[in-house]
Backbone bond lengths (Angstrom), bond angles and torsions (degrees), N, CA, C in turn:
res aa  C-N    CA-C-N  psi(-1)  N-CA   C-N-CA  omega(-1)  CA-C   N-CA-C  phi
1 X - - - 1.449 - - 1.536 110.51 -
2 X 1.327 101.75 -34.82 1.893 109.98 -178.03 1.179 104.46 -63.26
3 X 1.681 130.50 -56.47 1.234 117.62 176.25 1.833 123.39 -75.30
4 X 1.388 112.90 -25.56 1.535 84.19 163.95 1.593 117.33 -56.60
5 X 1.360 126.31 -39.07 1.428 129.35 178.22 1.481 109.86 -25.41
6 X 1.773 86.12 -81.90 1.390 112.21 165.09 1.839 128.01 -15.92
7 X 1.462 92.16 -56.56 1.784 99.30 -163.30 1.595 86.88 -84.24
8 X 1.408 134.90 -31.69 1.076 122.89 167.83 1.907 141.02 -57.32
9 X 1.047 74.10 -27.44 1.669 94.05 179.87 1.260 104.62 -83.79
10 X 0.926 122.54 -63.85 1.722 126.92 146.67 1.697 129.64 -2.72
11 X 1.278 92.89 -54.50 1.842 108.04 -168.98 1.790 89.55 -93.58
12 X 1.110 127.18 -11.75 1.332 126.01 -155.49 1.746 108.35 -87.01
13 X 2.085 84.99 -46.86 1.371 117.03 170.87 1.625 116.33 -59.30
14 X 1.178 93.49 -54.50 2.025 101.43 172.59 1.308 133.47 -51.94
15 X 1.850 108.54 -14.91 1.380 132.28 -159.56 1.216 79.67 -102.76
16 X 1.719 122.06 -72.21 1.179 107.49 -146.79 1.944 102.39 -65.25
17 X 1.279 133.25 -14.48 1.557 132.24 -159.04 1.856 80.53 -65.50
18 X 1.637 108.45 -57.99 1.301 117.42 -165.33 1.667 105.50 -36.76
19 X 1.307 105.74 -46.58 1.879 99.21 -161.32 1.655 107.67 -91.08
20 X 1.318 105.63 -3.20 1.649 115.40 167.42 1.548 109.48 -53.67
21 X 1.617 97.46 -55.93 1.691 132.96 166.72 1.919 98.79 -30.04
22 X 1.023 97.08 -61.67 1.949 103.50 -147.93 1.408 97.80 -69.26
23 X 1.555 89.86 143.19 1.568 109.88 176.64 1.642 119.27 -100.51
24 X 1.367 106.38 115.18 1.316 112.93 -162.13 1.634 101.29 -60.80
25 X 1.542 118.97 157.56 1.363 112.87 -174.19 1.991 108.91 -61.14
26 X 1.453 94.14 -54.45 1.828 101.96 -173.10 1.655 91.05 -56.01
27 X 1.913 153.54 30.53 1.118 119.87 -173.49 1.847 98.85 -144.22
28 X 1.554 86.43 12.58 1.747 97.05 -162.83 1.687 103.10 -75.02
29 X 1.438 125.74 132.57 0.934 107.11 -168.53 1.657 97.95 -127.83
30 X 1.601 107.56 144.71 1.652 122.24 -171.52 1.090 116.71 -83.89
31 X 1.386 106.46 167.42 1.681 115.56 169.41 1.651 91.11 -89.00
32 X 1.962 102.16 -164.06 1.207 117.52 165.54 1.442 124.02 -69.32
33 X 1.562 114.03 -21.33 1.290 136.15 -168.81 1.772 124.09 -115.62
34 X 1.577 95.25 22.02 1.246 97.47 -164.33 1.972 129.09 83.65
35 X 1.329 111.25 -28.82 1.677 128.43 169.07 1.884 107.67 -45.36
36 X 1.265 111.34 124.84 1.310 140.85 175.78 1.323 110.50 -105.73
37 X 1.441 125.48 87.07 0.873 135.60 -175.43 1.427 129.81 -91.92
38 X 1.636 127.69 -16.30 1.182 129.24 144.11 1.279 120.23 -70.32
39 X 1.270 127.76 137.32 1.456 136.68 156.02 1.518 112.04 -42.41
40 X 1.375 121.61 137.24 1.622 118.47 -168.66 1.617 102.13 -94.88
41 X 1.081 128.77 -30.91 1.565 132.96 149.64 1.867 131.61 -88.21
42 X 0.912 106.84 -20.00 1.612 112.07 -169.77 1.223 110.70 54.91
43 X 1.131 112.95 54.56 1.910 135.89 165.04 1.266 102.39 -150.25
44 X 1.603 89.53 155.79 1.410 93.36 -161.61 1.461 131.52 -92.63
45 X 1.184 156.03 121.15 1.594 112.71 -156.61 0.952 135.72 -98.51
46 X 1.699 118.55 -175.38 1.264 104.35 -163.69 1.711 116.35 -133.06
47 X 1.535 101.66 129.15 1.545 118.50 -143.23 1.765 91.75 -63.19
48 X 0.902 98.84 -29.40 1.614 93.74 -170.48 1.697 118.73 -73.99
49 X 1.438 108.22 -26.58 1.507 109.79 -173.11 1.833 92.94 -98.52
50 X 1.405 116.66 0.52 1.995 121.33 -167.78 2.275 75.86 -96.62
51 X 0.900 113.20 -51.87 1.315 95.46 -175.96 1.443 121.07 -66.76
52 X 1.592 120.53 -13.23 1.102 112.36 -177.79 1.345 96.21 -77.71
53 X 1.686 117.12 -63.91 1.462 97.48 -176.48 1.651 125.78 -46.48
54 X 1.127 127.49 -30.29 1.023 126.73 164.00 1.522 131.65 -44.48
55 X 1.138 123.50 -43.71 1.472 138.40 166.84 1.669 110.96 -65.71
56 X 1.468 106.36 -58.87 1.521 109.86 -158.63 1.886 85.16 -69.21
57 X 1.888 81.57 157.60 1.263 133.06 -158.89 1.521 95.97 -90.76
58 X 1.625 109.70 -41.24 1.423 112.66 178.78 1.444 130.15 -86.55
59 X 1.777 103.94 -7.47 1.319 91.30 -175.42 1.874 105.24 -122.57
60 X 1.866 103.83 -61.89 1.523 80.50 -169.04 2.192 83.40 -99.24
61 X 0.877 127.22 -11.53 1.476 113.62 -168.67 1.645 116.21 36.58
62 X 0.972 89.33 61.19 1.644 108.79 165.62 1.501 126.90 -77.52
63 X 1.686 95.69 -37.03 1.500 95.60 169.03 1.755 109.71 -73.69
64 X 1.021 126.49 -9.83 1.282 109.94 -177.08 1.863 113.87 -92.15
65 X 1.472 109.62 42.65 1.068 116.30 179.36 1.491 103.27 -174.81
66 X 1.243 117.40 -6.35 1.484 109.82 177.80 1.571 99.74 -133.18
67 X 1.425 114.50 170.92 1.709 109.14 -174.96 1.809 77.62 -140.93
68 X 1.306 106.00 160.27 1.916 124.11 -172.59 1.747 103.75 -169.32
69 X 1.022 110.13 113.15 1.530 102.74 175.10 1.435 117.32 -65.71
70 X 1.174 116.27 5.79 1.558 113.98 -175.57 1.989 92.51 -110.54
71 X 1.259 138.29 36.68 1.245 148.56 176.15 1.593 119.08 -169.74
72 X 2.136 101.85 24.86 0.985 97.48 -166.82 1.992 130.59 -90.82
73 X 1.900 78.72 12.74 1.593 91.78 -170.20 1.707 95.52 -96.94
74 X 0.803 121.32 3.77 1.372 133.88 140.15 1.626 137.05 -26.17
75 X 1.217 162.27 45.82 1.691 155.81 -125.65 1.529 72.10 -84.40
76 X 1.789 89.65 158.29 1.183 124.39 154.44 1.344 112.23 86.49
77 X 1.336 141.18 53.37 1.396 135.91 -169.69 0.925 105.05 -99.00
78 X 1.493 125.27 157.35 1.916 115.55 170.66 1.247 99.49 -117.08
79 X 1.475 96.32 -157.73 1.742 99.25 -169.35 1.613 92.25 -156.71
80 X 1.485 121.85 33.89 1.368 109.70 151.90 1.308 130.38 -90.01
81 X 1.445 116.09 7.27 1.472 117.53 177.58 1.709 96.76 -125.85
82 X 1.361 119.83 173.42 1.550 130.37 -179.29 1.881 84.84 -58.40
83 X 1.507 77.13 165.97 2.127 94.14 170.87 1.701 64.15 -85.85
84 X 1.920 80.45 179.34 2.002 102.61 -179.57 1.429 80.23 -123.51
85 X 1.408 156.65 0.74 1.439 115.11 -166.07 1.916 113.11 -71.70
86 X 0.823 103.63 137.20 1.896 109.76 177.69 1.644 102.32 103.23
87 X 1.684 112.78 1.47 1.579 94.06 -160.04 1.576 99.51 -89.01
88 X 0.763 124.82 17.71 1.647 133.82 149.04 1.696 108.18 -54.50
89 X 0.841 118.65 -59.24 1.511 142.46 -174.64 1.437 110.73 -64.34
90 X 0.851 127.28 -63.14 1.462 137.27 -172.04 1.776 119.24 -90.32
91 X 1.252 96.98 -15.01 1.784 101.90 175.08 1.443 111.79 -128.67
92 X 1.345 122.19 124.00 1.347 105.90 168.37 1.812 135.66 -91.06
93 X 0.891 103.87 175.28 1.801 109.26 -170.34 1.325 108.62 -20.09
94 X 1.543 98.50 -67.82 1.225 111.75 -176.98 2.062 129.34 -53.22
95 X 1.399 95.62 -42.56 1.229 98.68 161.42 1.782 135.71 -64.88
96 X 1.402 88.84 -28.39 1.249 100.16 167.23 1.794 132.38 -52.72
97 X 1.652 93.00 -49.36 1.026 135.08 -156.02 1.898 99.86 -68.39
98 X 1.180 100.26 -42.72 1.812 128.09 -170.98 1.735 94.51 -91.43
99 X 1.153 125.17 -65.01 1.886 89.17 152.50 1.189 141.00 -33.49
100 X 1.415 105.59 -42.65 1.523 94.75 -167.75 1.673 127.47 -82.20
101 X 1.916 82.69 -15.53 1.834 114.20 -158.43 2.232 71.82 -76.60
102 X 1.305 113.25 -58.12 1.606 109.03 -165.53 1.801 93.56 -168.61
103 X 1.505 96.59 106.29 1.190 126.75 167.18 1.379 106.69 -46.01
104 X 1.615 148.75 -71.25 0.875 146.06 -134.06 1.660 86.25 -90.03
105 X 0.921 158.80 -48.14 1.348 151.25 175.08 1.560 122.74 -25.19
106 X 1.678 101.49 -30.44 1.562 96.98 164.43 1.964 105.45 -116.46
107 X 1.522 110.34 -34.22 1.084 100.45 -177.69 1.946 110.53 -106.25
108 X 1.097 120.43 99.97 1.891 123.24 -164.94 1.399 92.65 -44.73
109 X 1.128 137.68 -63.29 1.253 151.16 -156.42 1.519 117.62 -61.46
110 X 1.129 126.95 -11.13 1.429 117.49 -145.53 1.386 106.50 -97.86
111 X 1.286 139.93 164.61 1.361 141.64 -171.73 1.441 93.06 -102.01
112 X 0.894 136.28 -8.47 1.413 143.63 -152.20 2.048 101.62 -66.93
113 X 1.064 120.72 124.07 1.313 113.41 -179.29 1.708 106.76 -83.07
114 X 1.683 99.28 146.81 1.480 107.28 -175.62 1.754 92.47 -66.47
115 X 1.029 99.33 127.85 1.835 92.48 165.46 1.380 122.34 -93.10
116 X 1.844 125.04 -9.45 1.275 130.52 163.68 1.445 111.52 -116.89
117 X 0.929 140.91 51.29 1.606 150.39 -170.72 1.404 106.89 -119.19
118 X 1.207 151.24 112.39 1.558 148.27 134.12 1.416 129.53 -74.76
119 X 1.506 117.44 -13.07 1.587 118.33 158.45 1.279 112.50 -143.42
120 X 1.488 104.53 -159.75 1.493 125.29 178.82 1.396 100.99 73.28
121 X 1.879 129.92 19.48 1.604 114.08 173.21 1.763 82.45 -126.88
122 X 1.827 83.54 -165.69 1.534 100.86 -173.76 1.719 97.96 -86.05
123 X 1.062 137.78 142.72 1.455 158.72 158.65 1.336 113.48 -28.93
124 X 1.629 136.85 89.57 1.087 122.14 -178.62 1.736 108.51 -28.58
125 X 1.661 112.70 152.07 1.418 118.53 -174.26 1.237 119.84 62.41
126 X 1.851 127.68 -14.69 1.747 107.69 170.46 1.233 111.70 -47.07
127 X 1.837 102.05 -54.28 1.627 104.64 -149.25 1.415 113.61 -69.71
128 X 1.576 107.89 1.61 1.682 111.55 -165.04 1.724 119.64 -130.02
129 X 1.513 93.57 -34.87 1.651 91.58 162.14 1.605 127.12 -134.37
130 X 1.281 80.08 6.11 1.875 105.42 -172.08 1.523 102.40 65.67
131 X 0.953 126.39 17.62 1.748 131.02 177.05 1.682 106.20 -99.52
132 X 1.134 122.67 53.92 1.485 111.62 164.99 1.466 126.22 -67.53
133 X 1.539 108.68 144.36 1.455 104.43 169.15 1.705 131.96 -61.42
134 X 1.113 112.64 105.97 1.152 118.75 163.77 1.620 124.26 -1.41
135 X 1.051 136.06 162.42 1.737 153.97 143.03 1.643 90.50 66.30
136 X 1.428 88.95 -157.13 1.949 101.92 179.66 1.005 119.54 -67.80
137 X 1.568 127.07 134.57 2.034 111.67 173.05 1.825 94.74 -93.26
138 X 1.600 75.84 161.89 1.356 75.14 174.15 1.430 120.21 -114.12
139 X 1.712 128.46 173.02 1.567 115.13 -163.57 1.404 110.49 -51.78
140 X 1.324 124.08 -175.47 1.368 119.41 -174.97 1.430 83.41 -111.70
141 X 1.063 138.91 -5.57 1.622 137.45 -171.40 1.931 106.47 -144.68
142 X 1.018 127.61 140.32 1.344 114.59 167.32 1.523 118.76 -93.48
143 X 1.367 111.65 164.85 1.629 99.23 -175.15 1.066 131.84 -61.64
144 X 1.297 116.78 -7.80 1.745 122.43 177.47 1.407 106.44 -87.58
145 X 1.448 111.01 -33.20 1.351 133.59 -169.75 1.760 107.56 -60.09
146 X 1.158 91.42 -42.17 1.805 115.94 170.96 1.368 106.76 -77.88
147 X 1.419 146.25 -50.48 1.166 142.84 167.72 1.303 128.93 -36.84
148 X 1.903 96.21 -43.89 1.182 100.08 -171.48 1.801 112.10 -95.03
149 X 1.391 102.48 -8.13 1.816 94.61 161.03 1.723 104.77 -84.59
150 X 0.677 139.90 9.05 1.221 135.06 174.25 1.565 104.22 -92.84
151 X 1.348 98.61 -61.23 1.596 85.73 166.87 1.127 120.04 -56.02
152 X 1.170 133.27 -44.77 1.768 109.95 178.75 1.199 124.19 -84.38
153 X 1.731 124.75 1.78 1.419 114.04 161.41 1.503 102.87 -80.65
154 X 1.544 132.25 -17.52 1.367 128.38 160.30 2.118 112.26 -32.17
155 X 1.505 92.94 -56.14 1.553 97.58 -174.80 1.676 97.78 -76.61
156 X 1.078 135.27 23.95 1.534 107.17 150.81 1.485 107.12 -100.90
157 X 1.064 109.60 109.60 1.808 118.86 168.43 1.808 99.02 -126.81
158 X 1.128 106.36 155.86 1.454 127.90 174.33 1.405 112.53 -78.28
C-alpha cells in the first residue's frame, strides 16, 4: 500500500513539474518572423504520436492540405498548403513550431488554422449563423500535441 502511495505521489509530482513546463496559449511568445522558440511543454516530442496527429482526420488533418511521401499511404491529400517532404531541412524547430502555434504570424495570408490560439479571431458560427459557442475554446491541438508534430516534421529530410 506504501508503495502504491509512494509511486503515486511520484507520478502526481512529475505531472504537475510537466504543466509548470507548459506554455499557456494567451503566453506564447514570437520571433520577428513568426519562430517560437520556447518549447510549449519542455518535453520532448514524439515523432511517432506528431505523425499520428498529422494523418488523422480527427485531430490535426494535415494531410488534407499538405501531401509528404513519408504519409503517402495515406488517401486524400490536398495541395493547398506546400508538400513538407525535406521540411526538416529547410525550417527549424522553432519555426516550425510558430506555424503551427499560428500560421498567419509568419505567413498573413495563409488559410492555415492557428492550432494553439483561443482568441483574438471571429467565434466559430458568428460569421455564419451568429450562434457561437459559448465560454473558452479550447486549442485545436494541445502543446505536446504541437511538440510532437514538430518533431516529426523534424524527420522529413531528403
Amino acid at each position: 500500500m506504501k508503495r502504491t502511495i509512494a509511486l503515486a505521489a511520484g507520478m502526481a509530482m512529475g505531472a504537475g513539474m510537466a504543466l509548470a513546463d507548459m506554455v499557456a496559449p494567451a503566453d506564447v511568445t514570437f520571433g520577428d518572423y513568426g519562430d517560437v522558440e520556447q518549447s510549449l511543454t519542455g518535453v520532448p516530442g514524439d515523432p511517432e504520436a506528431g505523425r499520428e496527429v498529422m494523418v488523422s482526420k480527427s485531430i490535426g488533418n494535415c494531410v488534407s492540405c499538405h501531401a509528404a511521401e513519408d504519409y503517402a499511404d495515406v488517401p486524400f491529400h490536398g495541395e493547398v498548403g506546400p508538400a513538407l517532404d525535406g521540411i526538416g531541412e529547410y525550417r527549424t524547430e522553432a519555426e516550425l513550431r510558430g506555424i503551427l502555434v499560428n500560421a498567419k504570424m509568419t505567413f498573413p495570408e495563409s488559410v492555415m488554422p492557428a492550432f494553439y490560439k483561443v482568441e483574438g479571431f471571429t467565434r466559430p458560427g458568428n460569421a455564419y449563423t451568429g450562434k457561437a459557442a459559448e465560454g473558452p475554446l479550447d486549442p485545436l491541438l494541445t502543446a505536446q500535441q504541437i511538440e510532437d508534430v514538430v518533431a516529426y516534421l523534424m524527420t522529413l529530410t531528403d
